[in-house]
MDAnalysis code that builds the backbone (N, CA, C; Angstrom):
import MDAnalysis as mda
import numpy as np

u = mda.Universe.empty(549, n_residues=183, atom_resindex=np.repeat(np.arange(183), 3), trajectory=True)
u.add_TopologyAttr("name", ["N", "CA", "C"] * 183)
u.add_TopologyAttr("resid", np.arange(1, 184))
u.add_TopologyAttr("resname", ["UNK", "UNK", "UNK", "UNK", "UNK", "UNK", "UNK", "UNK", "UNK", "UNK", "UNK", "UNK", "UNK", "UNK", "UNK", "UNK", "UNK", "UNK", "UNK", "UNK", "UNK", "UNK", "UNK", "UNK", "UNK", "UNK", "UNK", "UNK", "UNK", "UNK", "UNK", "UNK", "UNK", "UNK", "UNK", "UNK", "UNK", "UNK", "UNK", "UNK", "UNK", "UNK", "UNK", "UNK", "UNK", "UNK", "UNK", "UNK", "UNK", "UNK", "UNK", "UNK", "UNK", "UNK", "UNK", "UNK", "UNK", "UNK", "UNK", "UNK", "UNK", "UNK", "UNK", "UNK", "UNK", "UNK", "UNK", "UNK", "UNK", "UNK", "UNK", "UNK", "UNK", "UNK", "UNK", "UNK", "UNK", "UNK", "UNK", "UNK", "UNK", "UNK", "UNK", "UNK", "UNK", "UNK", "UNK", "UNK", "UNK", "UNK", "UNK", "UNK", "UNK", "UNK", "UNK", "UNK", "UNK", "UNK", "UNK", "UNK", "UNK", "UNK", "UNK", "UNK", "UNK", "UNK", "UNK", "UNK", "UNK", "UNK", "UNK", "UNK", "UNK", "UNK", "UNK", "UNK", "UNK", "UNK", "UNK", "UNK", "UNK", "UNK", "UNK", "UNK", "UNK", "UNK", "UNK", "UNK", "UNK", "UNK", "UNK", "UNK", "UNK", "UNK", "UNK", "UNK", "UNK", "UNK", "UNK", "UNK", "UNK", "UNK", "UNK", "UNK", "UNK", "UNK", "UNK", "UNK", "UNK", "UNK", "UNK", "UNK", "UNK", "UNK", "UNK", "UNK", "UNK", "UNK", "UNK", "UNK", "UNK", "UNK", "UNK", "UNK", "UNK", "UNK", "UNK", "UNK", "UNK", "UNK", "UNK", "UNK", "UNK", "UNK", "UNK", "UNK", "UNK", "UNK", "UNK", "UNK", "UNK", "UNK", "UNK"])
u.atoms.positions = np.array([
    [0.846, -1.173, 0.000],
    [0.000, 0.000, 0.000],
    [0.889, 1.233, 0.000],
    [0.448, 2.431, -0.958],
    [1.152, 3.386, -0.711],
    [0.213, 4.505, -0.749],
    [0.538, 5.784, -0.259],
    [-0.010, 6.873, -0.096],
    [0.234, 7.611, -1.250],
    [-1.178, 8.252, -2.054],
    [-1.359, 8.714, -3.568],
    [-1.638, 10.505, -3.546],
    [-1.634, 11.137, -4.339],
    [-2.332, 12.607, -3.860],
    [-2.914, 11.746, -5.251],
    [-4.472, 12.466, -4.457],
    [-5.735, 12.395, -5.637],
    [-5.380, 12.807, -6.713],
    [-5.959, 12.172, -7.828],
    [-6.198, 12.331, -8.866],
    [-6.989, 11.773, -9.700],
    [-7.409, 12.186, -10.844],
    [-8.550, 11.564, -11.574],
    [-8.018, 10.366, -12.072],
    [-6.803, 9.940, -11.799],
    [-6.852, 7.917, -12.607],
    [-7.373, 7.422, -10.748],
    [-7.347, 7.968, -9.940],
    [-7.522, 7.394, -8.983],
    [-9.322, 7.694, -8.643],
    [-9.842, 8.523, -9.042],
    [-11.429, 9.061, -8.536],
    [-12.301, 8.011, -8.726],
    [-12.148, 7.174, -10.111],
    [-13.178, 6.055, -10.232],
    [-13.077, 5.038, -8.448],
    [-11.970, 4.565, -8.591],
    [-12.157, 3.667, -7.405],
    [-12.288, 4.784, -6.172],
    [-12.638, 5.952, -5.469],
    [-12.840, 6.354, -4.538],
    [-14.362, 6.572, -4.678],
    [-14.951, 7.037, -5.973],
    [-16.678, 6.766, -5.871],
    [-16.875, 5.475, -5.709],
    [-16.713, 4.715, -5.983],
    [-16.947, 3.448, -6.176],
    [-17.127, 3.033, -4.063],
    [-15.784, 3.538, -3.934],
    [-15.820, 2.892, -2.304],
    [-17.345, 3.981, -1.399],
    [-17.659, 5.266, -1.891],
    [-18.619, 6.503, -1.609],
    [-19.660, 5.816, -1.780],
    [-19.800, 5.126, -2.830],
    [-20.605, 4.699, -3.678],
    [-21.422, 3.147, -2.489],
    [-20.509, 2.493, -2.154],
    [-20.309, 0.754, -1.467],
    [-20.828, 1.344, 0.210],
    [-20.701, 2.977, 0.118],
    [-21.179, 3.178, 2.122],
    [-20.051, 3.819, 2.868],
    [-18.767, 3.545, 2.237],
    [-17.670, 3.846, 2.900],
    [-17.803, 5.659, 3.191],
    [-17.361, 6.251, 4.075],
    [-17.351, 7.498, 4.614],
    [-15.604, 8.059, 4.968],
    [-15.142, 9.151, 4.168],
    [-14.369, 9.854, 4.336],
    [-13.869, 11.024, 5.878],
    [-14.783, 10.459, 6.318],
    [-15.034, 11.366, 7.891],
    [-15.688, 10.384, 8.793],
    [-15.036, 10.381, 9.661],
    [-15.520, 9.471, 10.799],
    [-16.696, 9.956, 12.059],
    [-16.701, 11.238, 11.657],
    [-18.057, 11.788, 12.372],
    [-19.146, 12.054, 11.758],
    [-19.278, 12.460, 10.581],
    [-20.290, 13.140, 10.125],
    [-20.847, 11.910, 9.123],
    [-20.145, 11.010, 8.448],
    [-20.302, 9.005, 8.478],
    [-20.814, 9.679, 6.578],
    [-22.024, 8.907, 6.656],
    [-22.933, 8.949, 5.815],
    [-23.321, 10.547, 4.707],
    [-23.563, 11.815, 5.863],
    [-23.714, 12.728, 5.286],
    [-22.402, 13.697, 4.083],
    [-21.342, 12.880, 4.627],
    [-19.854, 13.500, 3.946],
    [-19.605, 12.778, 2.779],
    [-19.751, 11.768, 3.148],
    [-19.951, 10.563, 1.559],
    [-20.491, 11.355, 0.327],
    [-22.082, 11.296, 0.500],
    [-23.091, 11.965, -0.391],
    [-22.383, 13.268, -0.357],
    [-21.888, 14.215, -0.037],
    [-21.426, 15.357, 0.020],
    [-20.173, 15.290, -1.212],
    [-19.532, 14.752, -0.558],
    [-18.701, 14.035, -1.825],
    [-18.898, 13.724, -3.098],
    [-19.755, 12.453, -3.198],
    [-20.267, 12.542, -4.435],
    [-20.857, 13.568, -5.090],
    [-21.511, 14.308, -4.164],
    [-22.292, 15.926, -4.967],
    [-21.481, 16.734, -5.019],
    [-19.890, 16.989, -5.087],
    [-19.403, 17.683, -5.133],
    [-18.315, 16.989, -6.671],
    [-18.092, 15.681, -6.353],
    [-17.402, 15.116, -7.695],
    [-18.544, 15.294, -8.894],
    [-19.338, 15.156, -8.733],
    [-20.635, 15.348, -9.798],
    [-20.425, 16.453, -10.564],
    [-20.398, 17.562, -9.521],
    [-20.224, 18.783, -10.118],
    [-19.242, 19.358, -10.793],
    [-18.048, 18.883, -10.054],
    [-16.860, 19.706, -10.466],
    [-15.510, 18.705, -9.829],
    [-15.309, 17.432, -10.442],
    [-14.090, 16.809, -10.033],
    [-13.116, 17.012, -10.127],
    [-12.464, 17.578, -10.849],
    [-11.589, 18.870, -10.920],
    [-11.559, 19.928, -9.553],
    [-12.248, 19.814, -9.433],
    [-12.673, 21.153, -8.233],
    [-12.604, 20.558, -6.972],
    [-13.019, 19.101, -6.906],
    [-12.681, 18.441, -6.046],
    [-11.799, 17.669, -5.477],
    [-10.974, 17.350, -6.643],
    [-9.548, 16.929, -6.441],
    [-8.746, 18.244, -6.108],
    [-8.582, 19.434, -5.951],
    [-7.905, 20.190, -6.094],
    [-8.271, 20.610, -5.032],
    [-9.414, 20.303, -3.790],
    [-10.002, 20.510, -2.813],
    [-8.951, 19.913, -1.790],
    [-8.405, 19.306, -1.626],
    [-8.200, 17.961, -1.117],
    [-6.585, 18.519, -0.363],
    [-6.105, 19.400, -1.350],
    [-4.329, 19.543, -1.112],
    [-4.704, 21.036, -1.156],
    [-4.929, 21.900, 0.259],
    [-5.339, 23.185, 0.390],
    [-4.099, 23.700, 1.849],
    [-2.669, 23.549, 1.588],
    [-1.369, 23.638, 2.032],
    [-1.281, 25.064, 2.825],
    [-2.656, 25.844, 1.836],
    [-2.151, 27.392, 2.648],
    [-3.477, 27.665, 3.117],
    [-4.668, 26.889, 3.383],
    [-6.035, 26.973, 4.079],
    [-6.992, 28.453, 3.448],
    [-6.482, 28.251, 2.054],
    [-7.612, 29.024, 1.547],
    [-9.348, 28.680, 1.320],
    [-9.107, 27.416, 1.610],
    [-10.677, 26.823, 1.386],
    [-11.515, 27.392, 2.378],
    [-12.790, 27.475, 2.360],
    [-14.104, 28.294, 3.546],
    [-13.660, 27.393, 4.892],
    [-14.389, 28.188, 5.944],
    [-14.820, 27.296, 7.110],
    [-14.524, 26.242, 6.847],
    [-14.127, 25.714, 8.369],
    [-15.189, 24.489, 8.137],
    [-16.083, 24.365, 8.895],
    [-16.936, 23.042, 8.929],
    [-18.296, 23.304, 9.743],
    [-18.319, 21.828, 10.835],
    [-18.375, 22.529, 12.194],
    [-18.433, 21.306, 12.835],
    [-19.417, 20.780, 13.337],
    [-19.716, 19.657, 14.214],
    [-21.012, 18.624, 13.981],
    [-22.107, 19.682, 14.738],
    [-22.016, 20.754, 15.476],
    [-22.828, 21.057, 16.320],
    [-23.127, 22.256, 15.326],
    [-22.846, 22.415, 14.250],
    [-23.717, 23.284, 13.152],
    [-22.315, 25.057, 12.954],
    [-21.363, 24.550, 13.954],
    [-20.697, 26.054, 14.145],
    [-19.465, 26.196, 12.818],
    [-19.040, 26.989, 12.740],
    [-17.664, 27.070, 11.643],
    [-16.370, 27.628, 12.014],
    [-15.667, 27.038, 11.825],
    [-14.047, 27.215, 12.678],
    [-13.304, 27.556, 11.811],
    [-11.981, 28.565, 11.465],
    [-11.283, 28.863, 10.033],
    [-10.607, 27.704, 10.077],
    [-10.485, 27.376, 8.538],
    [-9.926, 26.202, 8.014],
    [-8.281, 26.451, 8.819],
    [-7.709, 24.875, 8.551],
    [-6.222, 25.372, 9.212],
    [-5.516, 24.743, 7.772],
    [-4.258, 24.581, 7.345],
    [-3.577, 24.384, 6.249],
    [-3.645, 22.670, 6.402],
    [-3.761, 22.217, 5.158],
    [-3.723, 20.452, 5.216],
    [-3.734, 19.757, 4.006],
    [-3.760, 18.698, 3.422],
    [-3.927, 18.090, 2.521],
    [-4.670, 16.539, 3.325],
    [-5.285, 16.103, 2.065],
    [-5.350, 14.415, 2.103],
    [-5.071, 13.668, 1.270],
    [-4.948, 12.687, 1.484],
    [-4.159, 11.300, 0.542],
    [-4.433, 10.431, 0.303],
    [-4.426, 9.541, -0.342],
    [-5.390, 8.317, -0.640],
    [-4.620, 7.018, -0.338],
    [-4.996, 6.212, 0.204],
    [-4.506, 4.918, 0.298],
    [-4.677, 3.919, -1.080],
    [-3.409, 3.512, -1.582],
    [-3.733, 3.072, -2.644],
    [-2.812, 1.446, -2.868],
    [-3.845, 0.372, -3.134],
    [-3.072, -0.806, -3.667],
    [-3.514, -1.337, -5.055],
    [-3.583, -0.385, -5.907],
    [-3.921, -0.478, -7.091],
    [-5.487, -0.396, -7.041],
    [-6.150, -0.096, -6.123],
    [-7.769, 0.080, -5.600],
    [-7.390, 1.047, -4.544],
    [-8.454, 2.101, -4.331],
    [-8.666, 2.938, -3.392],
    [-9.038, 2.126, -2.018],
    [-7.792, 2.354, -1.183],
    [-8.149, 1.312, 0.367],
    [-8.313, 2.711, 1.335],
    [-8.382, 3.772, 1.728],
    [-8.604, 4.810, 2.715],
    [-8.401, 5.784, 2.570],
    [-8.504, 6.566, 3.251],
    [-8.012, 8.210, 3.349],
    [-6.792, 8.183, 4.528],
    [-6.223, 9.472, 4.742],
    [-5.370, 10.249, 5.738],
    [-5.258, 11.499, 5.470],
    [-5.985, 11.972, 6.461],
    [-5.707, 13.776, 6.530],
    [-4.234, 14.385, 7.513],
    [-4.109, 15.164, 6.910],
    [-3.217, 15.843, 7.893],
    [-3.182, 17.349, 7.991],
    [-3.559, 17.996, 8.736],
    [-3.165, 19.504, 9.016],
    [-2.527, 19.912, 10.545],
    [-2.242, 21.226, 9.966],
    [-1.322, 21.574, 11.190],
    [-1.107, 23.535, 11.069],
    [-1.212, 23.849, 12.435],
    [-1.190, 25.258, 12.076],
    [0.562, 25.927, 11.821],
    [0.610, 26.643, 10.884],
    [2.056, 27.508, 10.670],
    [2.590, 27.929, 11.676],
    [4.063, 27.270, 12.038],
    [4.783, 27.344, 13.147],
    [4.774, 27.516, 14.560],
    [3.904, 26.487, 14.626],
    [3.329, 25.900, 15.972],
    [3.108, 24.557, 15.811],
    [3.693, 23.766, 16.940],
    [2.767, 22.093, 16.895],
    [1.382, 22.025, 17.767],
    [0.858, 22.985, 18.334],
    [-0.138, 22.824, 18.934],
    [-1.155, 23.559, 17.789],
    [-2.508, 22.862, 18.486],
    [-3.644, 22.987, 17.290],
    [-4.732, 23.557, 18.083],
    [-5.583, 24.397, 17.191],
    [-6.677, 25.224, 17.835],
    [-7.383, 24.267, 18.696],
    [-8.459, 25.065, 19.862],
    [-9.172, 24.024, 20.761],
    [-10.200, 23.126, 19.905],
    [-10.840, 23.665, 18.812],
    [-11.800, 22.923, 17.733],
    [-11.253, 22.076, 16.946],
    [-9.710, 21.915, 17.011],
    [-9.023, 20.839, 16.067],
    [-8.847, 19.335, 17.127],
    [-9.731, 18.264, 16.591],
    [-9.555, 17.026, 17.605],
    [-7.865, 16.104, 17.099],
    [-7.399, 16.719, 15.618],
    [-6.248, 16.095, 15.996],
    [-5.086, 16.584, 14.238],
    [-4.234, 16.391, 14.781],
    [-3.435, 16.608, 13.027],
    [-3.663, 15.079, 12.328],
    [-4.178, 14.386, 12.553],
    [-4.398, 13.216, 11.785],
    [-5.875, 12.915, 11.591],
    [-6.281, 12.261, 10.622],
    [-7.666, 11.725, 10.558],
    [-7.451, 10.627, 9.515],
    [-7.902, 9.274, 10.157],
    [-7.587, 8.399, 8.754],
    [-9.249, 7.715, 8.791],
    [-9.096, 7.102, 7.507],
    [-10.441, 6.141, 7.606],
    [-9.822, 4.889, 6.432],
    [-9.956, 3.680, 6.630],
    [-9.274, 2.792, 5.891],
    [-10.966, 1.901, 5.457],
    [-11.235, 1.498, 4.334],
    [-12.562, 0.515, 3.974],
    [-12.619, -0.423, 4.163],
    [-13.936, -0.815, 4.415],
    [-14.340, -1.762, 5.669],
    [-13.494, -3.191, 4.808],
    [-13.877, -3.484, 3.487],
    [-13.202, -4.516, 2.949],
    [-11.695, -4.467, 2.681],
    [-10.645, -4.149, 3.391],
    [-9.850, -3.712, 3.159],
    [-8.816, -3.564, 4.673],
    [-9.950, -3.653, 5.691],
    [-9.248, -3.559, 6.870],
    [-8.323, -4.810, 7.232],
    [-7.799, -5.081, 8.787],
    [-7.182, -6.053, 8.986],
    [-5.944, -6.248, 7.906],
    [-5.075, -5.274, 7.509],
    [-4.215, -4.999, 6.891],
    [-3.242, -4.795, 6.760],
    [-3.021, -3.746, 7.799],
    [-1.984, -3.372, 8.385],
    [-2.075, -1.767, 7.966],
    [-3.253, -1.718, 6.690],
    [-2.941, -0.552, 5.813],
    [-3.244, 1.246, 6.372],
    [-4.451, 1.212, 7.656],
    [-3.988, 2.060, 8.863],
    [-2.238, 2.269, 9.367],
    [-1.595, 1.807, 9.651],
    [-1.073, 1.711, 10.780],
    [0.516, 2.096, 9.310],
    [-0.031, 1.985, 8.372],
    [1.524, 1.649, 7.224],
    [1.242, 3.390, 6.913],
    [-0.029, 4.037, 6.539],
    [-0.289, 5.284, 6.468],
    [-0.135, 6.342, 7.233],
    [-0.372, 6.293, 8.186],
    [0.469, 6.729, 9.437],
    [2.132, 6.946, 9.142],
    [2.762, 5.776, 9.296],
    [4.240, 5.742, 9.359],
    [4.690, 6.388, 8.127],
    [3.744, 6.333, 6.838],
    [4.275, 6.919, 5.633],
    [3.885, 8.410, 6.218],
    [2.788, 8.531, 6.838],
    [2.923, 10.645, 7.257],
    [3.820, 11.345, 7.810],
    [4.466, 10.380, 8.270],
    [5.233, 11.053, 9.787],
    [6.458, 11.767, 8.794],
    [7.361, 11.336, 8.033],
    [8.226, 12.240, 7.743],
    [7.501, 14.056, 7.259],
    [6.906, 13.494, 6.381],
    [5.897, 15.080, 6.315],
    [5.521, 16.126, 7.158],
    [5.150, 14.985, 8.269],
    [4.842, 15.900, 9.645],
    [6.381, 16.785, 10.070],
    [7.077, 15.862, 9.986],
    [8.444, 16.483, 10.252],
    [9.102, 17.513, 9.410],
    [9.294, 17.391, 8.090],
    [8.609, 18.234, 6.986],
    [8.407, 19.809, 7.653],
    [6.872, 19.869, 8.453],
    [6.343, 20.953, 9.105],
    [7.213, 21.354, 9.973],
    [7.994, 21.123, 10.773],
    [8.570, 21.074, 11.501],
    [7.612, 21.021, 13.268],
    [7.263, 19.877, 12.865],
    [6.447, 19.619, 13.974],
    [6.748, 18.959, 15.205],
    [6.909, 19.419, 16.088],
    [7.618, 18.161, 17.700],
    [6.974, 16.903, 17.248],
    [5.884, 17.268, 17.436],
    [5.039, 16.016, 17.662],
    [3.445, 16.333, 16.611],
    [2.665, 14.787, 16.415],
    [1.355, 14.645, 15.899],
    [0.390, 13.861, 17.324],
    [-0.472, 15.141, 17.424],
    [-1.939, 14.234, 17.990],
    [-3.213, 13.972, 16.916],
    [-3.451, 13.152, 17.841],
    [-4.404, 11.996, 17.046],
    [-5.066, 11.789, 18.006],
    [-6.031, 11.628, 17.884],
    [-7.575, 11.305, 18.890],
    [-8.280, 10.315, 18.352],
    [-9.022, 9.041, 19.163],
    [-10.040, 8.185, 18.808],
    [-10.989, 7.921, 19.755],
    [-11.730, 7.207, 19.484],
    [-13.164, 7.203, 20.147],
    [-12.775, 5.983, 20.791],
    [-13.022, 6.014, 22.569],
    [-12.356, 4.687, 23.442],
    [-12.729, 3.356, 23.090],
    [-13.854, 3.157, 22.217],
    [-14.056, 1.970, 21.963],
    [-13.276, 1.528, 20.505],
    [-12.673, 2.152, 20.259],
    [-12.338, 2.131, 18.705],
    [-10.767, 1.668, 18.483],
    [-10.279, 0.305, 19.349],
    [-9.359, -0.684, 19.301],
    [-8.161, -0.556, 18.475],
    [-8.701, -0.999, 17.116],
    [-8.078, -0.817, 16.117],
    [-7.695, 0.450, 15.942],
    [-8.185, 1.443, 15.982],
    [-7.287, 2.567, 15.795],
    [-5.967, 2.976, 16.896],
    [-6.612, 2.847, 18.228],
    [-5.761, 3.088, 18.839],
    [-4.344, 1.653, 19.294],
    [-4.608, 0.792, 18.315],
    [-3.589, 0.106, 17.454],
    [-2.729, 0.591, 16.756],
    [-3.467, 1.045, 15.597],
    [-2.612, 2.243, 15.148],
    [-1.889, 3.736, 15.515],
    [-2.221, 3.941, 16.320],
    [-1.094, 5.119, 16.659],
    [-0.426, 4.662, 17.764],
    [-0.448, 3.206, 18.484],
    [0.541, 3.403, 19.543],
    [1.944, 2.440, 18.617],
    [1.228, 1.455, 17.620],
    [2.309, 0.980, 16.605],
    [3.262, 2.530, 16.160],
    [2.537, 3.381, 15.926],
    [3.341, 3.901, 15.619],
    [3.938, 5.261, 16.292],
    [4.103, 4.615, 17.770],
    [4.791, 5.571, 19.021],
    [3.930, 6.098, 19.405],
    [2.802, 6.292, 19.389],
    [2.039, 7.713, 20.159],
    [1.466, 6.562, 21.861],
    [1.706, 7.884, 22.564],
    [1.545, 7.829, 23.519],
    [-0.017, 8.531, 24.645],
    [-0.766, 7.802, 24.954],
    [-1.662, 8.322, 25.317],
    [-1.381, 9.037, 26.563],
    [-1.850, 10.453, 26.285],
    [-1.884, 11.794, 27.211],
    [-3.213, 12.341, 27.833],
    [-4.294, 11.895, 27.620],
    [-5.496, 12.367, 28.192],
    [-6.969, 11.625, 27.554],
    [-7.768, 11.287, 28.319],
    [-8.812, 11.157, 28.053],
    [-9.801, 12.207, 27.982],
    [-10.590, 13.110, 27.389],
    [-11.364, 14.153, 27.038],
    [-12.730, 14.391, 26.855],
    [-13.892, 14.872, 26.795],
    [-15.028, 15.241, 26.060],
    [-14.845, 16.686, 25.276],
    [-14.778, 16.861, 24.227],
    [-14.823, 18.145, 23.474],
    [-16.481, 18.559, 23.289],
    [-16.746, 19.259, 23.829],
    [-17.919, 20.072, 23.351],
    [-19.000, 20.270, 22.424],
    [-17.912, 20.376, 20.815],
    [-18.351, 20.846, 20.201],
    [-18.356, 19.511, 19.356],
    [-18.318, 18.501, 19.592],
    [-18.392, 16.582, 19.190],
    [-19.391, 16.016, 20.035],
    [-20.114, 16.596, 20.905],
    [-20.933, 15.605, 21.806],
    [-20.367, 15.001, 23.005],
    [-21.069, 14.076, 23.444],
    [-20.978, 13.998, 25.144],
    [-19.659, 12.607, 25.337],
    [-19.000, 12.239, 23.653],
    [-18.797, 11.152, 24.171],
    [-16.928, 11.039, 24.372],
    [-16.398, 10.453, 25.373],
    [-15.633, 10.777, 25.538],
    [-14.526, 10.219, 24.560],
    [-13.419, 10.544, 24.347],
    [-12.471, 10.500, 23.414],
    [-10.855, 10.132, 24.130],
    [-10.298, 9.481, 23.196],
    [-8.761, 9.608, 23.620],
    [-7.591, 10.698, 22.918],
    [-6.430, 11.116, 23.427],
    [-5.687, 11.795, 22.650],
    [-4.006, 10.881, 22.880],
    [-3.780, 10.854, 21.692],
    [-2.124, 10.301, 21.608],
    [-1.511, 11.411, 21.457],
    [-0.187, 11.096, 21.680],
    [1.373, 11.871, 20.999],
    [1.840, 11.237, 20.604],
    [2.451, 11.299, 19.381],
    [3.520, 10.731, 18.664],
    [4.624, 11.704, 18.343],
    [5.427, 11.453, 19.174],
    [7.288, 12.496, 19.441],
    [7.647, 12.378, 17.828],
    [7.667, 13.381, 17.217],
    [8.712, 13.257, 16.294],
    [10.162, 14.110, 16.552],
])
């Protein structure tokens, strides 16, 4: 598996996974999918070019409780084994490693459901980290939901260290974990 920047030889197999249920966002599930697709519909071009926004010119964004936070600088990437297997986001604010209170983490991955048990989480990750460093970042947090095993598989494979258990506000009542990973 390797990490791709979008592009249109790659878009067929990412509708396709939009298409099968799979969700690009792990909170908002279902509604970001269709969002997706109504946005490749329109303008895939526009949407691939959405994706790698390095200097956070894109709008708001909008978080689950309806509010809008300024975008921070980021790109995403595609997991690729000759088929679209996940996403990985990464942002981070300009010369600082700490992240606004509305940011739950510089990482966000989502890997497809047929596709899991892979390793291909945990290989995406380790392919970010030089990048992160790249930024010149101490460190990457990453947050998951306490029942959510497998992920927090993945970030302690790949060094992070759990620093706090949390409820954020502006996500609902449920509580969350946060890693560090020292770079």
């Amino acid at each position: 598996m390797q990490l791709v920047r979008p592009t249109a030889y790659h878009l067929v197999s990412y509708v396709d996974a939009l298409e099968r249920g799979w969700s690009p966002d792990n909170i908002r599930l279902r509604a970001a999918a269709i969002e997706n697709l109504e946005s490749i519909a329109r303008d895939a071009d526009g949407f691939l070019a959405s994706l790698d926004d390095r200097e956070a010119r894109g709008g708001p964004i909008k978080l689950p409780d309806g509010t809008t936070r300024p975008r921070l600088p980021g790109y995403v990437s595609w997991m690729w084994d000759g088929e679209f297997c996940g996403s990985i986001g990464f942002r981070w604010q300009t010369g600082t490693s700490e992240l606004p209170f509305y940011c739950l983490g510089h990482v966000g991955y989502t890997v497809v459901p047929w596709k899991e048990r892979r390793g291909y989480g945990t290989d995406a990750v380790r392919q970010l980290l030089p990048a992160a460093r790249q930024e010149r970042l101490d460190f990457l947090e990453i947050t998951t939901d306490t029942g959510n095993i497998a992920s927090q598989k993945i970030i302690t494979r790949n060094g992070g260290v759990l620093i706090e258990r949390f409820v954020h506000p502006d996500y609902g009542d449920e509580e969350r974990l946060r890693y560090r990973i020292p770079l």
